[in-house]
VODREN-591497 format. One line per 10 residues: their letters; for each residue x, y, z of N, C-alpha, C, O. Coordinates in steps of 0.2 Angstrom, whole numbers. Each point is the difference from the previous one (the first is absolute). Layout:
<atoms>
a> X,Y,Z,X,Y,Z,X,Y,Z,X,Y,Z | ... $
</atoms>
This chain:
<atoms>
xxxxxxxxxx> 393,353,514,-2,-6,2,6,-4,3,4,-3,-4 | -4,3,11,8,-5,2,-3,-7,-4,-6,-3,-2 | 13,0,2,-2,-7,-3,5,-3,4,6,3,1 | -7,-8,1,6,-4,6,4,-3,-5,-2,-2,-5 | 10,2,10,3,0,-6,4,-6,2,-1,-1,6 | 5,-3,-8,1,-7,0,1,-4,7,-2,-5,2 | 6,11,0,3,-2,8,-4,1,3,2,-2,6 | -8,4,-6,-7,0,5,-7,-3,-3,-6,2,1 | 8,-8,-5,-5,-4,-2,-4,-3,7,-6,1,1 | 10,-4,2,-4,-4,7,-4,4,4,-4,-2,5 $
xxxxxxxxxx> 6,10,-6,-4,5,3,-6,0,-1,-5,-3,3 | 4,5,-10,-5,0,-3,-5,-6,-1,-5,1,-3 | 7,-7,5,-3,-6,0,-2,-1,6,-3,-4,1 | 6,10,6,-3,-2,5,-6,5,-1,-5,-4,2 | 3,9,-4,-6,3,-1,-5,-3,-4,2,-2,-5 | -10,3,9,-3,-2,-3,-2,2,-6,3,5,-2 | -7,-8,-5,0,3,-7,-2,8,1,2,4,-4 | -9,-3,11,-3,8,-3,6,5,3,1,5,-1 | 4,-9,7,5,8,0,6,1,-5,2,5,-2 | 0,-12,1,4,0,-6,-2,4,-7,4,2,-5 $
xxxxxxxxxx> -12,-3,5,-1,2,-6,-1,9,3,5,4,-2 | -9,0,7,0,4,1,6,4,2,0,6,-2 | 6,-8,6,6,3,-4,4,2,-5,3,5,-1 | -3,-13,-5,3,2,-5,-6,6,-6,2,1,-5 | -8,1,9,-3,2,-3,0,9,2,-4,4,-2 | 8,-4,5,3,8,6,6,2,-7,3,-2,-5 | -3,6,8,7,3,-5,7,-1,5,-1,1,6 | 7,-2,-8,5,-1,5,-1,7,5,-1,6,-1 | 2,-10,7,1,8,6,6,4,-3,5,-3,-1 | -6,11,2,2,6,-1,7,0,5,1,-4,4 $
xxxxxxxxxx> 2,10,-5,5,-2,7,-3,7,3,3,4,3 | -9,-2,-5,-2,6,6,-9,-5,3,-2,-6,-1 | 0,10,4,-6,-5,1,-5,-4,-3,-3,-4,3 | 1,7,-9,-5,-2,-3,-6,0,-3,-4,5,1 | 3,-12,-6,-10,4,3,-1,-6,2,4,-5,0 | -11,6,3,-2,-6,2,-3,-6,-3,-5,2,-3 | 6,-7,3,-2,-6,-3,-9,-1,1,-1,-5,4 | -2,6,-6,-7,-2,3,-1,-9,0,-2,-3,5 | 3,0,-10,-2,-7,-1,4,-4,9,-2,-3,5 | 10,6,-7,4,-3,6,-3,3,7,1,-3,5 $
xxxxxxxxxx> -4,9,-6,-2,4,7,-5,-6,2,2,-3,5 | -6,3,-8,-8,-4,1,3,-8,4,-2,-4,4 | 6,3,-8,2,-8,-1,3,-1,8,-1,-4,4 | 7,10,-3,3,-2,9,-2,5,3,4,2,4 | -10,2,-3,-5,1,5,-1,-3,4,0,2,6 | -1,-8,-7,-3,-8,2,5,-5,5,-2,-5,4 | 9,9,-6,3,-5,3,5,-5,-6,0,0,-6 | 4,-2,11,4,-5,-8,-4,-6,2,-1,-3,-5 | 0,1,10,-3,-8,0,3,-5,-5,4,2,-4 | -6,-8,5,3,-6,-5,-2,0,-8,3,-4,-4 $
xxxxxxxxxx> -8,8,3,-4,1,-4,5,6,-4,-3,3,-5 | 6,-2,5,4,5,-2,9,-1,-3,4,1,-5 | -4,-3,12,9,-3,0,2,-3,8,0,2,6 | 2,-9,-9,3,-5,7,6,5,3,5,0,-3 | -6,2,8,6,2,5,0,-1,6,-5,0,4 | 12,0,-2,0,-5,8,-3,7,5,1,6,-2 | -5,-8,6,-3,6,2,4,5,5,-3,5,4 | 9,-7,-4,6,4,3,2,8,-4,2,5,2 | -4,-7,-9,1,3,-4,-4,5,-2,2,5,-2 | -10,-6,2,-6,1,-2,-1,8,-1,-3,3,-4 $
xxxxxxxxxx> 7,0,9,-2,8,0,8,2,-3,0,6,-1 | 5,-9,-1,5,3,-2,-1,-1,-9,2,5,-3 | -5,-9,-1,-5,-1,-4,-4,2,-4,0,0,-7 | -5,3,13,-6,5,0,4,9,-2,-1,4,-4 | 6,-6,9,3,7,-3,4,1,-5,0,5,-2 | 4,-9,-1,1,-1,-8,-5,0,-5,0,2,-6 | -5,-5,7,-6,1,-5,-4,5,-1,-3,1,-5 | 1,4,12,-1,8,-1,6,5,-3,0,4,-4 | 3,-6,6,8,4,-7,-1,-1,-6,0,4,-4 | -1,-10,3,-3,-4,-8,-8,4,-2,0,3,-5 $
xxxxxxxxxx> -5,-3,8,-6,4,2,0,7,-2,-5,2,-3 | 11,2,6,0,7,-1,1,2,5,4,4,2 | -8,-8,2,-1,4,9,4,-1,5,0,-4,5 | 7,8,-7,5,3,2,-2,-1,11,4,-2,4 | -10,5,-3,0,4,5,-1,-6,4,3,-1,5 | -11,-4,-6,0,-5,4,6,-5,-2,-3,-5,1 | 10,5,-4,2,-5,1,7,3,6,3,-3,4 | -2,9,-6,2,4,6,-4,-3,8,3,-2,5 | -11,3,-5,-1,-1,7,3,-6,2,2,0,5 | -2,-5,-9,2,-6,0,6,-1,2,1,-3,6 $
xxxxxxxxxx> 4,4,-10,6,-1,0,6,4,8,6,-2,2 | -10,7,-2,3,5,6,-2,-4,6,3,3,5 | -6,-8,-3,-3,-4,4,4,-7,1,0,-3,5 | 5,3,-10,2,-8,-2,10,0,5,4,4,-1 | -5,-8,2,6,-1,3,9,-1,-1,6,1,3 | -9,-6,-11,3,-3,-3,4,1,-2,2,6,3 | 3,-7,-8,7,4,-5,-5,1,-8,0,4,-5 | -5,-8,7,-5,-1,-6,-5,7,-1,-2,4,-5 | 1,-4,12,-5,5,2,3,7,-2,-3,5,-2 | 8,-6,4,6,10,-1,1,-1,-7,2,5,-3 $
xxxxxxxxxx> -1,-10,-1,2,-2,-7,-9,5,-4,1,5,-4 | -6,-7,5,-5,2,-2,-2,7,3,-5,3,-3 | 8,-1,7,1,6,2,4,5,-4,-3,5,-2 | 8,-7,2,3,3,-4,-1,2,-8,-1,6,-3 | 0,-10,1,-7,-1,-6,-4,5,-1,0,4,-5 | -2,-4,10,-8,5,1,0,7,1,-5,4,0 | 14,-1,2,1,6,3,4,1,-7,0,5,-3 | 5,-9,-1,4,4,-5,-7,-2,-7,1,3,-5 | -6,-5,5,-6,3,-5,-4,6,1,-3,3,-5 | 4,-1,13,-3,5,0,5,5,0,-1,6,2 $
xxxxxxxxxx> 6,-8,-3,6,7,0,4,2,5,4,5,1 | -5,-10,4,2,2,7,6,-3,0,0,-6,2 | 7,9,-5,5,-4,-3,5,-2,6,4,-5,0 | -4,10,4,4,-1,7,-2,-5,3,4,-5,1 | -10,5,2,-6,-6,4,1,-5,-4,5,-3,3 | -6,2,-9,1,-7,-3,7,-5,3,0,-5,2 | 6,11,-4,6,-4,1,2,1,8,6,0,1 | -10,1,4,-1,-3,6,-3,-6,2,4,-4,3 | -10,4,-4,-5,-7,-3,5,-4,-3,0,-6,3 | 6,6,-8,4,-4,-2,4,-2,2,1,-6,-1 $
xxxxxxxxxx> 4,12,8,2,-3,3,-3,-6,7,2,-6,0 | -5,8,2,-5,-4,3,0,-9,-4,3,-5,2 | -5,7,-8,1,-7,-1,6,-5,1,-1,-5,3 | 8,8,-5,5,-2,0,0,-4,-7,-3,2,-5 | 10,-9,8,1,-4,-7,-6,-4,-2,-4,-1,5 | 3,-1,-11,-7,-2,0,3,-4,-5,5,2,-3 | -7,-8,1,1,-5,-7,-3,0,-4,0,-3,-5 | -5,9,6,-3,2,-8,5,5,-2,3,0,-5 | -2,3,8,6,7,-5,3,-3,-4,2,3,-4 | 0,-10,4,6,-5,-3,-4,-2,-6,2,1,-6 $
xxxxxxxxxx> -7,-2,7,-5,-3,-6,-3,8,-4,2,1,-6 | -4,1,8,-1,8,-3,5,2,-5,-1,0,-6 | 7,1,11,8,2,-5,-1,-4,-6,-2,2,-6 | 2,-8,9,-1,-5,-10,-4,1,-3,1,1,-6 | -8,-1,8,-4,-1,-3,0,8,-3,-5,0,-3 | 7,6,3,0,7,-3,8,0,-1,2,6,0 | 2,-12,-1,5,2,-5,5,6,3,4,3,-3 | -6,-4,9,6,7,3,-5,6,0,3,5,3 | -8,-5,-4,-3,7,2,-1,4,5,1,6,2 | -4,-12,2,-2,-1,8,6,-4,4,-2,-5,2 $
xxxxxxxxxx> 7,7,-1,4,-1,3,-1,-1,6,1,-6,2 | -2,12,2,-2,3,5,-3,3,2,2,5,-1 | -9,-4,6,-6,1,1,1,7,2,-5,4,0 | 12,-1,2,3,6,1,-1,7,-8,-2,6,-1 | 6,-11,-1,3,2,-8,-9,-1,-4,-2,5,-4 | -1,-8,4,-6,0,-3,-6,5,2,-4,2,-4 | 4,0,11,-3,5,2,2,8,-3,-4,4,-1 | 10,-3,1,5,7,-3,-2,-2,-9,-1,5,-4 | 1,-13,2,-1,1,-8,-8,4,1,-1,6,-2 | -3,-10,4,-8,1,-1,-1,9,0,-3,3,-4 $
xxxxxxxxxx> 7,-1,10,-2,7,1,3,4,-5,-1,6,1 | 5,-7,-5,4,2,-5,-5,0,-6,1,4,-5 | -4,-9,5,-3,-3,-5,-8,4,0,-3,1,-5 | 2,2,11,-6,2,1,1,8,1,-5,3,0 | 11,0,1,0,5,-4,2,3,-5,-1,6,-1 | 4,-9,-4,0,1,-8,4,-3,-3,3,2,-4 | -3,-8,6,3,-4,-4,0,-3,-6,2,6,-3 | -4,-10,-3,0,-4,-4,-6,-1,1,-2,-1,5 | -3,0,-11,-4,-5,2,3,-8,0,-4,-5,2 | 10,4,-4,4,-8,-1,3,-1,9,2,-5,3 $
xxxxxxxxxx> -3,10,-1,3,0,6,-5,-2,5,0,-5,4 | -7,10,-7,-5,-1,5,-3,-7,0,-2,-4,4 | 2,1,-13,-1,-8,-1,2,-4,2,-3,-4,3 | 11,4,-2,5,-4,5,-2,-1,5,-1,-6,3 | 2,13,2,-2,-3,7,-8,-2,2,-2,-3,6 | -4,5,-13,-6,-4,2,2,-7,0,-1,-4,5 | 3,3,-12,2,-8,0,5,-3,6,-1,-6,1 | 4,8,2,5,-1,5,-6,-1,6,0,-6,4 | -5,10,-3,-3,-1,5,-5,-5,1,-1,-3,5 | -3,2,-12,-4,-4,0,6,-7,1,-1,-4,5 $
xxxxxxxxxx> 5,3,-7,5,-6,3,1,0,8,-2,-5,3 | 4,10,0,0,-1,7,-5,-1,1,0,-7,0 | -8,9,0,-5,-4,2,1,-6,1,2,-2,5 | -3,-1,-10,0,-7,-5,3,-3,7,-3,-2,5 | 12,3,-5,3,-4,3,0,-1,9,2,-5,2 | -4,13,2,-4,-1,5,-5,-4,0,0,-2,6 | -4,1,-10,-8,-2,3,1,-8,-3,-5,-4,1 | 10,2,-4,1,-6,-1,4,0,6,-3,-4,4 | 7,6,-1,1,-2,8,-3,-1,4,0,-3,5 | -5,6,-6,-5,3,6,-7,-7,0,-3,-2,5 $
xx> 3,0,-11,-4,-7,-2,1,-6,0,-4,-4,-1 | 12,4,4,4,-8,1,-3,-4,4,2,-6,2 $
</atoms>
């Protein structure tokens, strides 16, 4: 069950109650792809609309594709994301290629992004974990070939935080 954690309260207060509630009712995303969410499938089939979550509509598809990662569905947040132009857009990209294991692609996508002022907010909020979006992709895959299960909890929990603090940018 992600549960929004202190620093992404106003996130969670920008979502409506049923995706708020239909999230924290998913289990935290995996750092491979997943299952899929059905409650959250059904809910952003439809669209994010105002009925969902206020966002500036510059934003609406970079979003949409953080919340199918949230969802499970790794693949349409891929079609989405491969589409986007942004440093937001390569950020969610990257995302979507180091969960499916594509560890090199990810930290291309990464490059892409560049400097980002979430990585600063990240770093704190994981206490040094998530340093660098470099160094975090080499943990994951480390973690995802035999690591620790504390290792593999770490960087879920690390991950579930990047979301958080993405999509709180992505919602300003």
């Amino acid at each position: 069950m992600p549960e929004f954690t202190d620093f992404a309260q106003s996130l969670s207060q920008s979502f409506s109650t049923e995706l708020q509630s239909a999230i924290q009712a998913a289990p935290l995303p995996p750092l491979g792809d997943g299952t899929l969410q059905k409650p959250l499938l059904t809910l952003l089939s439809g669209g994010i609309g105002d009925h969902l979550i206020d966002v500036p509509a510059a934003r609406q598809m970079e979003v949409m594709s953080g919340l199918w990662l949230v969802a499970g569905d790794i693949h349409r947040s891929h079609s989405i994301s491969q589409d986007l132009g942004s440093p937001e857009g390569s950020f969610l990209h990257g995302i979507m290629h180091r969960r499916e294991g594509d560890f090199g692609n990810s930290k291309y996508w990464f490059r892409r992004v560049g400097s980002h002022c979430v990585f600063d907010q990240i770093n704190t909020e994981t206490d040094g974990h998530y340093a660098d979006p470099f160094e975090f992709v080499d943990q994951c895959q480390q973690a995802l070939a035999g690591g620790s299960d504390e290792a593999v909890d770490q960087c879920v929990a690390s991950q579930w935080i990047e979301w958080q603090a993405l999509m709180m940018y992505l919602v300003q």
